[in-house]
C-alpha positions as CSV (number, residue, x, y, z in Angstrom):
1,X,13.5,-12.2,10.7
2,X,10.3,-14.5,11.4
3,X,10.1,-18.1,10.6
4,X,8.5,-18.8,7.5
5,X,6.3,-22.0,6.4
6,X,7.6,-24.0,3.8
7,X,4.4,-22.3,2.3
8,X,5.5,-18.8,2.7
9,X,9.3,-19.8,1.7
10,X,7.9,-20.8,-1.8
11,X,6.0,-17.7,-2.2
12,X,8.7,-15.6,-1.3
13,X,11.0,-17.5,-3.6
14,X,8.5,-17.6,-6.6
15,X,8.4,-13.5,-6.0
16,X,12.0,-13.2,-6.4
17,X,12.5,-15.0,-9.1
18,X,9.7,-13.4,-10.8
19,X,10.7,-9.0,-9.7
20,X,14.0,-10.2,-10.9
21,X,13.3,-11.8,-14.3
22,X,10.2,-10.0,-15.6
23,X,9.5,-6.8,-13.0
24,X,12.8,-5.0,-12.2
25,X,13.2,-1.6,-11.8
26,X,14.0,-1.2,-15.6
27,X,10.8,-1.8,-16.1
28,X,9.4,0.4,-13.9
29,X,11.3,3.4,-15.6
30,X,9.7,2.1,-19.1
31,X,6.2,2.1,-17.8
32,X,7.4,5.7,-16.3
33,X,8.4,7.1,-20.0
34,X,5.6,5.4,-21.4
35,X,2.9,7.9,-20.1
36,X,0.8,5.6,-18.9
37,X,-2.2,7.0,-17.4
38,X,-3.3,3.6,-15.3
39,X,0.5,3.5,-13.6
40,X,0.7,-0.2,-14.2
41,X,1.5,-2.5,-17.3
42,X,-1.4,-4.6,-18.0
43,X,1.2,-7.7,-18.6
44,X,2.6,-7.2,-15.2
45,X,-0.6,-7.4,-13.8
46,X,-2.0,-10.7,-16.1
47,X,1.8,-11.9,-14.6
48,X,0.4,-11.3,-11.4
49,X,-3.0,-12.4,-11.4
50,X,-1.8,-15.8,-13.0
51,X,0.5,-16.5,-9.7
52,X,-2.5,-16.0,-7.7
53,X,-1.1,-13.6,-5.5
54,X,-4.5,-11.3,-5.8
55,X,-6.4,-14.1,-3.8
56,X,-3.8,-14.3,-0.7
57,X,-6.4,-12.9,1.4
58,X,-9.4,-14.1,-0.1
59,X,-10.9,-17.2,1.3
60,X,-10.9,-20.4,-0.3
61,X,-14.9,-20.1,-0.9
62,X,-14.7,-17.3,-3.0
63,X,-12.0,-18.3,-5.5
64,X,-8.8,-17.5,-3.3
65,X,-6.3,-19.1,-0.6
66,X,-6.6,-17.1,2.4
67,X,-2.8,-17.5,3.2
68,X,-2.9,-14.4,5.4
69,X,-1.5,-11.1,5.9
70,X,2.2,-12.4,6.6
71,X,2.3,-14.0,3.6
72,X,0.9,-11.1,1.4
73,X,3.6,-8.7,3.1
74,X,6.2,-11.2,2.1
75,X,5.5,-10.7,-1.6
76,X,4.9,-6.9,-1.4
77,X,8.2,-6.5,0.8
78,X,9.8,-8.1,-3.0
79,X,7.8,-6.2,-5.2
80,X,8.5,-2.9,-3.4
81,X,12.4,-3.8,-3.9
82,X,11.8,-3.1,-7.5
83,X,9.0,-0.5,-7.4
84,X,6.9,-2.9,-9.0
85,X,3.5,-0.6,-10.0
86,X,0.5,-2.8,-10.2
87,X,-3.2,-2.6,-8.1
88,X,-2.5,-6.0,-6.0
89,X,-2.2,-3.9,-2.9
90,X,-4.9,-1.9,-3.4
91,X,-7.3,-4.0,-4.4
92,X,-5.8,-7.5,-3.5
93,X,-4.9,-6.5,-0.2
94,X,-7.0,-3.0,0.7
95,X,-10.2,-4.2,-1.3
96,X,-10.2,-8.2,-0.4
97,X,-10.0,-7.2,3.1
98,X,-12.8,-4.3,3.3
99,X,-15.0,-7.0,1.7
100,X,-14.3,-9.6,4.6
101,X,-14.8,-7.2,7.2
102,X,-17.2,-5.4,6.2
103,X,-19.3,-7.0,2.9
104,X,-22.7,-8.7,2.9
105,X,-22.8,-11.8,1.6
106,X,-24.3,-11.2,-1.6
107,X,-21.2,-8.3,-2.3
108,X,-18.7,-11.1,-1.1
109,X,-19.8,-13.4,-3.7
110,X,-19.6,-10.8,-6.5
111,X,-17.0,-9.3,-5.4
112,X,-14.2,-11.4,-3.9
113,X,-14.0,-14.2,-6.7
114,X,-13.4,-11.4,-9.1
115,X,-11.0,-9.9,-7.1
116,X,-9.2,-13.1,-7.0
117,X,-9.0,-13.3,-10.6
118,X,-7.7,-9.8,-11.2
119,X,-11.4,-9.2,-13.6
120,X,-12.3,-6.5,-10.8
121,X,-10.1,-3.9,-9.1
122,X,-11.7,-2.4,-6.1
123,X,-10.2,0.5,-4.0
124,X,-10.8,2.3,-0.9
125,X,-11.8,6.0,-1.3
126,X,-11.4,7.4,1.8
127,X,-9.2,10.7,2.3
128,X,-10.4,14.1,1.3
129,X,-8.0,16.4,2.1
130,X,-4.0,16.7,1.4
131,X,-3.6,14.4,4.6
132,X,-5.0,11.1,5.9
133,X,-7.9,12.0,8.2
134,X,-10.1,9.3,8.6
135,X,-11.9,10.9,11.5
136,X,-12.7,14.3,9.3
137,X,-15.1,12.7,6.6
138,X,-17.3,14.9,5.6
139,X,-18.9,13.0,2.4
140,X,-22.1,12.5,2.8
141,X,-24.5,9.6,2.0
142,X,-28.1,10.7,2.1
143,X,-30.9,8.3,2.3
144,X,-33.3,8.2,-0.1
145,X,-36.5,6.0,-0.8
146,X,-34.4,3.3,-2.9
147,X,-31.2,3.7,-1.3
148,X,-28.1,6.7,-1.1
149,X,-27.0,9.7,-2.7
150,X,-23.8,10.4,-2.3
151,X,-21.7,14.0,-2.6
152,X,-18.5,15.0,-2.4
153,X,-15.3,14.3,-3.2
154,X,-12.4,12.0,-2.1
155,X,-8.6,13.1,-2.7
156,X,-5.3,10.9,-4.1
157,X,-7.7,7.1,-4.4
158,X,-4.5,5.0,-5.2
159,X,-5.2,3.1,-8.5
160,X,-8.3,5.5,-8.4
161,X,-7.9,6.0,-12.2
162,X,-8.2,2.0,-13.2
163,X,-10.8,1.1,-10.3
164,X,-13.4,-0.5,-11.4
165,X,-15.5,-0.4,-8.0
166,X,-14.9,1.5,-5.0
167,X,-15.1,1.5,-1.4
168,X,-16.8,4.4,-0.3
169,X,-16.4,6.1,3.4
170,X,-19.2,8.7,3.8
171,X,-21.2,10.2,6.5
172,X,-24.6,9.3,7.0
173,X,-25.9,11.1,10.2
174,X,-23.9,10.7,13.3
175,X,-22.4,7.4,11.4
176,X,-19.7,6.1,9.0
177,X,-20.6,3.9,6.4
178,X,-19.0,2.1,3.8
179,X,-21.0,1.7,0.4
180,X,-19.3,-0.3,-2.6
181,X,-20.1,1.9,-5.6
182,X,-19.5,0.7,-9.6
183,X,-16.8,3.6,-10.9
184,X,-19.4,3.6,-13.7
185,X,-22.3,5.3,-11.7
186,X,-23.9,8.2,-13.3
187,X,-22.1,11.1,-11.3
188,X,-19.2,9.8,-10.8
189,X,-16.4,12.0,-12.2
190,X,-12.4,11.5,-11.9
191,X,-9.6,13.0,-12.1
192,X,-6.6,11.0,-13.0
193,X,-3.5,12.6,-11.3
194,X,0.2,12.7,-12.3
195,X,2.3,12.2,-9.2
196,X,5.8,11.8,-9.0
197,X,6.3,8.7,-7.7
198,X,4.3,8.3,-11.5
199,X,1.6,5.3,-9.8
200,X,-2.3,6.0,-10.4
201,X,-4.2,8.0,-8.2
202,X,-6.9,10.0,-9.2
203,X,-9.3,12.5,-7.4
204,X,-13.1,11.1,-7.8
205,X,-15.7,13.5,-7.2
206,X,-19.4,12.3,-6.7
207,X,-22.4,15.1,-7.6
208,X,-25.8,13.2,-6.5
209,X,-24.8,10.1,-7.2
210,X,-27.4,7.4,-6.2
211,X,-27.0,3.9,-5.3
212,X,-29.0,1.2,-4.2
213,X,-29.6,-0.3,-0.7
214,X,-27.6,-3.1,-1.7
215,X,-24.5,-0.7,-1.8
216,X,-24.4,-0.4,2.1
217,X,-21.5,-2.7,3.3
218,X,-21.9,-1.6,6.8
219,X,-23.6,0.4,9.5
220,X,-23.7,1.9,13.1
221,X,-20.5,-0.1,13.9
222,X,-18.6,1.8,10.6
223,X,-16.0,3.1,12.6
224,X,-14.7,0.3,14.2
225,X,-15.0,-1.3,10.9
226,X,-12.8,1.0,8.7
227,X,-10.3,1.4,11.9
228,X,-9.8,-2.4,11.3
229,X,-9.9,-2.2,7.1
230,X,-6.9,1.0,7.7
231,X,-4.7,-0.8,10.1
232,X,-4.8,-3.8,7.5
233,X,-3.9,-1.3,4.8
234,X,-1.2,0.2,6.8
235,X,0.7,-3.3,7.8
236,X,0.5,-4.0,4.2
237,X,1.8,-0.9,2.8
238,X,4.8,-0.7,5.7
239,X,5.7,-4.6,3.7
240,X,6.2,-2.2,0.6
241,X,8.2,0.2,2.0
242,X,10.3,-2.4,3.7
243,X,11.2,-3.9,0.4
244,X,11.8,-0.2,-0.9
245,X,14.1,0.8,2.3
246,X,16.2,-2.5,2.1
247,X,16.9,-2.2,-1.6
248,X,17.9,1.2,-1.3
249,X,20.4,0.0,1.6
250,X,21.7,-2.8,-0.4
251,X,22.4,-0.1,-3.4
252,X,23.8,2.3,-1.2
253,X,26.2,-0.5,0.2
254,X,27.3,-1.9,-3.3
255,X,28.1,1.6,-4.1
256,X,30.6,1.3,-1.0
257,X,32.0,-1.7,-2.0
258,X,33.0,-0.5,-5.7
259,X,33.5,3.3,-5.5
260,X,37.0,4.5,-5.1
261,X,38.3,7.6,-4.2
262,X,41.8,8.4,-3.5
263,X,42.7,5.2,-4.2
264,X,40.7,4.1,-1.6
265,X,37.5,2.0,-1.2
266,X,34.8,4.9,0.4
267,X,33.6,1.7,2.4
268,X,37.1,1.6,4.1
269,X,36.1,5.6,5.4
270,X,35.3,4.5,8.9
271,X,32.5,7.4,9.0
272,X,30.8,5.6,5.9
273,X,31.2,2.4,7.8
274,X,29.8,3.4,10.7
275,X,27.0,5.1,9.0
276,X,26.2,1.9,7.2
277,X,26.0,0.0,10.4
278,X,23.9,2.5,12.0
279,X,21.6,1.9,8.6
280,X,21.8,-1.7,8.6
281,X,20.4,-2.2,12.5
282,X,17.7,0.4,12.2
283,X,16.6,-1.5,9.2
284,X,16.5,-4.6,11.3
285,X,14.6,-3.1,14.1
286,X,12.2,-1.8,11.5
287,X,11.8,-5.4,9.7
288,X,10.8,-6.8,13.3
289,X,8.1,-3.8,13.9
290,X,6.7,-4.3,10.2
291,X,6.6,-8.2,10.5
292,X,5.2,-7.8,14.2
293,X,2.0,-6.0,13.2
294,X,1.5,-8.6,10.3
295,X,1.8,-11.7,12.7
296,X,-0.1,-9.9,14.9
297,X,-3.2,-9.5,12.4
298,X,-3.2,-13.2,11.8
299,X,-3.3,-14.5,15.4
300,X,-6.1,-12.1,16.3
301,X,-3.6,-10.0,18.5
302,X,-5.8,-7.6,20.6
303,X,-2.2,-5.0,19.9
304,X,-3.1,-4.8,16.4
305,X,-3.8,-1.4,16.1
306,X,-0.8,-0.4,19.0
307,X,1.6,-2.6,16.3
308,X,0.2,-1.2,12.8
309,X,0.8,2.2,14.0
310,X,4.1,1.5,15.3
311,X,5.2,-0.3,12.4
312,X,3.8,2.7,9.8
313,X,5.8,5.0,11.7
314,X,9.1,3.0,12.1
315,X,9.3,2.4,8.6
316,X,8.3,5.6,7.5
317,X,11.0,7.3,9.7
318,X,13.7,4.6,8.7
319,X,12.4,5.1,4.9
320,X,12.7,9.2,4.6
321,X,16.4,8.4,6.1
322,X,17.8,5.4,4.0
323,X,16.1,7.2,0.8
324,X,18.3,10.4,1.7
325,X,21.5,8.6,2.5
326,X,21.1,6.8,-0.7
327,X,21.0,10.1,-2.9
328,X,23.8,11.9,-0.4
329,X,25.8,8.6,-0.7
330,X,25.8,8.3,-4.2
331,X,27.0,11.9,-4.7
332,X,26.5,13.7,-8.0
333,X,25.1,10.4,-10.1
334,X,22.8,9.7,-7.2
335,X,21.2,13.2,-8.4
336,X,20.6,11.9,-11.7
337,X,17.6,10.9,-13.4
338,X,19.9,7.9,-15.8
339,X,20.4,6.5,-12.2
340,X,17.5,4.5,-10.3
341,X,18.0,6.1,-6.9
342,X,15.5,8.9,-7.5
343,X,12.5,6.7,-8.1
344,X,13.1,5.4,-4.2
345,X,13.2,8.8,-3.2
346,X,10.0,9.7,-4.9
347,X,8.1,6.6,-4.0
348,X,9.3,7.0,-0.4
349,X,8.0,10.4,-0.3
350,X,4.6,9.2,-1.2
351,X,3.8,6.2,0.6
352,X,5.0,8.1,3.7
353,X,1.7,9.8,3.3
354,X,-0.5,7.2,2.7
355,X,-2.6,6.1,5.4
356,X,-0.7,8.3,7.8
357,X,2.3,9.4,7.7
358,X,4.9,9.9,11.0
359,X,3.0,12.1,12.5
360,X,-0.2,10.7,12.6
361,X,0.9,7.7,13.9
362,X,3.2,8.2,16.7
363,X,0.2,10.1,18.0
364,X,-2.1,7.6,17.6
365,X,0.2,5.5,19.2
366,X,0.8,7.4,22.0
367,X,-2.9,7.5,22.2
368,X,-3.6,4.0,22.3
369,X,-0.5,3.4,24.6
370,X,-2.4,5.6,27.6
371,X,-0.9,9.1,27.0
């Protein structure tokens, strides 16, 4: 585990305290029953956006504390112990840090400071297909006189439904550009999805929808830019899922600490043992490739994207498995909906997807390795 600042050791302990007392997984399977349509509560996120914890990233000019990507993981490693559904990734994390990269400075000032304060949610809308394929957009942004028209559609936008600007990836020419569009824009049409790990994506179509010059956040050097944006995005969401994986091991070994059979602790069953241990170390191995890539990104590591990639996948692998073993360890209640351990297995199912799942990244790591 990495050595913390007294800085990050408060944060982390602030998050605990808070998942435990006012976000557990209870709460979760409320909002779940509830229907909702945004896949958060609006008091968990007020909650959230009080703390602060939407400016991590932000710099201090524009309204936040630019505390870094190490600390941000820390508190979505604790809110993904408790499925905690709210847009602070997607727009605290994804959104803050498409603005710094790639944002003029007029769009940092309107939009970061808002951010900050939780007033805007921003998302990136990038994927078009049922798989991440950020090297297949086909969306196109057509220049016109005053600016771009846009057309097409983009596919499972997490917190899509409840955005209230996004971050647009189209194709204009032989380039890749990113344009910040208001969810309000004439044209603009979305579809709000139900998924079953029950968070809110939607599918957002755009039919001739124009925007200004002003909307351009970047050009010529798009790709580059949105490679950088993604590998930010996956090293957060690989926190998440580390927080997700762990809690499901620490369920899974309560469960052989308590439950008898034959008179006997299934603990004490040296192939449950063993199998425990096996869990435990490749949970460890994956906490040092997840916390890797997210030191890495705030030294200015030139292995960024070899570590993002490496830490999406190790997670992802290590995730699928722990979310198995704790329905298959559990038994019959594990395969119940009054017990918690098939919301892991849902949300682990998704997230695996998002922003490339196994696949895609051992290859781009291979890739980038030399092979």
């Amino acid at each position: 585990m990495a050595v913390l600042t007294e800085e990050q050791t408060i944060l982390r302990d602030q998050a605990v305290s808070w998942v435990n007392a006012d976000a557990p997984v209870s709460a979760f399977r409320k909002l779940r029953d509830s229907g909702s349509i945004t896949g958060f509560a609006p008091d968990t996120w007020k909650s959230i956006c009080e703390m602060g914890w939407t400016g991590i990233v932000v710099p201090e000019a524009h309204g936040g504390s630019d505390l870094g990507y190490m600390t941000f993981g820390l508190l979505l490693e604790e809110l993904g112990k408790q499925l905690v559904a709210s847009p602070l990734y997607a727009s605290g994390l994804v959104g803050a840090t498409a603005l710094r990269f790639a944002g003029t400075d007029a769009q940092k000032q309107n939009c970061l400071p808002a951010i900050a304060s939780g007033e805007a949610i921003v998302t990136l809308a990038i994927d078009e297909g049922p798989r991440h394929a950020p090297d297949a957009i086909a969306m196109s942004a057509e220049k016109t006189g005053s600016g771009y028209r846009l057309n097409g559609t983009k596919s499972f936008v997490i917190e899509g439904g409840s955005a209230t600007h996004l971050i647009v990836a189209a194709r204009s020419g032989q380039d890749i550009v990113l344009l910040l569009v208001d969810a309000s824009a004439t044209g603009l049409s979305r579809e709000v999805l139900k998924t079953a790990d029950s968070r809110g994506y939607a599918n957002i179509t755009f039919k001739n929808v124009d925007v200004a010059a002003t909307a351009l956040m970047s050009a010529g050097h798009g790709k580059a830019t949105l490679d950088a944006i993604l590998d930010r995005a996956r090293a957060g969401i690989a926190s998440e899922m580390l927080g997700a994986a762990s809690a499901a091991f620490d369920m899974t070994l309560e469960y052989l600490k308590t439950r008898k059979q034959f008179g006997q602790l299934i603990g004490s069953f040296q192939a449950l043992g063993h199998r425990a241990a096996e869990l435990y170390t490749e949970m460890e191995l994956t906490r040092s490739a997840v916390e890797a890539a997210l030191q890495a990104i705030d030294a200015g590591s030139k292995d960024v994207p070899l570590l993002c990639s490496l830490s999406k996948y190790k997670v992802g692998a290590f995730l699928f498995r722990m979310s198995n073993q704790l329905i298959q360890i559990h038994g019959g209640i594990g395969m119940t909906d009054e017990f918690n351990a098939g919301f892991y297995l849902k949300r682990a199912r998704a997230v695996e997807a998002l922003y490339g799942g196994q696949g895609f990244h051992r290859d781009r790591y291979a890739r980038l390795s030399g092979f």
